[in-house]
C-alpha positions in Angstrom: 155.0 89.3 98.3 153.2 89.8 95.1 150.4 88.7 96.0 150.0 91.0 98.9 151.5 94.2 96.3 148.5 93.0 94.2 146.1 93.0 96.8 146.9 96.6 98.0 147.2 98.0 94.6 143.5 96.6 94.1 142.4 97.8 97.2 144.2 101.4 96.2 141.7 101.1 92.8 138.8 100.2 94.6 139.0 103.1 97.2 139.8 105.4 93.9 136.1 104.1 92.6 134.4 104.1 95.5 134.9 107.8 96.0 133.5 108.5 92.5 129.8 106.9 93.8 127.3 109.1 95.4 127.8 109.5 99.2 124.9 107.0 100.1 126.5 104.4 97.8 129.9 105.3 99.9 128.1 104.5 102.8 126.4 101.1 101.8 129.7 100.0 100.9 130.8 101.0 104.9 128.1 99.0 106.4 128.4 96.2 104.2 132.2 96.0 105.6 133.4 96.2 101.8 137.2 96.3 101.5 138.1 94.2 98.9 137.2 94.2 94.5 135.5 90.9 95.2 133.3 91.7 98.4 132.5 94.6 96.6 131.1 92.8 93.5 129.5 90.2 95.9 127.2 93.0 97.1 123.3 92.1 96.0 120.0 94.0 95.5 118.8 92.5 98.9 121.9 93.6 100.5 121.3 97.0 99.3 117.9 97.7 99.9 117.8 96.2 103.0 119.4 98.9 104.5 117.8 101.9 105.4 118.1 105.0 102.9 119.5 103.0 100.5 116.7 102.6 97.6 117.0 101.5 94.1 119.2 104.6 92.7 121.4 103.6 95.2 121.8 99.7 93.9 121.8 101.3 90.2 124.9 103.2 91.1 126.6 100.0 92.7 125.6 97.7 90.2 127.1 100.5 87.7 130.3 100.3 89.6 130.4 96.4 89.5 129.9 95.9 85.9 132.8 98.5 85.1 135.2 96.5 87.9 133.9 93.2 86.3 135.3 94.3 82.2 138.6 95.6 83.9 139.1 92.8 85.7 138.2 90.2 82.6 141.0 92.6 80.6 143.7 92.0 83.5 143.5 88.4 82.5 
């Protein structure tokens, strides 16, 4: 049961930060089927830009995102 308060208490965070990106960040995140912290910071440069209208800015933003989940994560512990 923890585990699975946890798990939607991290999923409530990540849905938090994911509306603070830009909307073709958002979006990326959508296609990629991104629903959990650590699919989220599993998410590569290829993955990105392999997508159409989803550039460099848009990877800068992400990558942003999963150095700032990555420190509050590493504090949790």
């Amino acid at each position: 049961m923890k585990k699975l308060k946890k798990q939607s208490k991290e999923r409530r965070n990540l849905v938090a930060e994911l509306a603070k990106l830009p909307i073709r960040a958002r979006l990326v995140c959508r296609r990629l089927n991104v629903s959990t912290v650590d699919s989220f910071l599993k998410i590569t440069e290829d993955d990105v830009c392999g997508l159409k209208n989803a550039g460099n800015e848009t990877w800068k933003n992400i990558r942003r995102l999963q150095k700032k989940l990555k420190r509050q994560k590493k504090q949790r512990r």
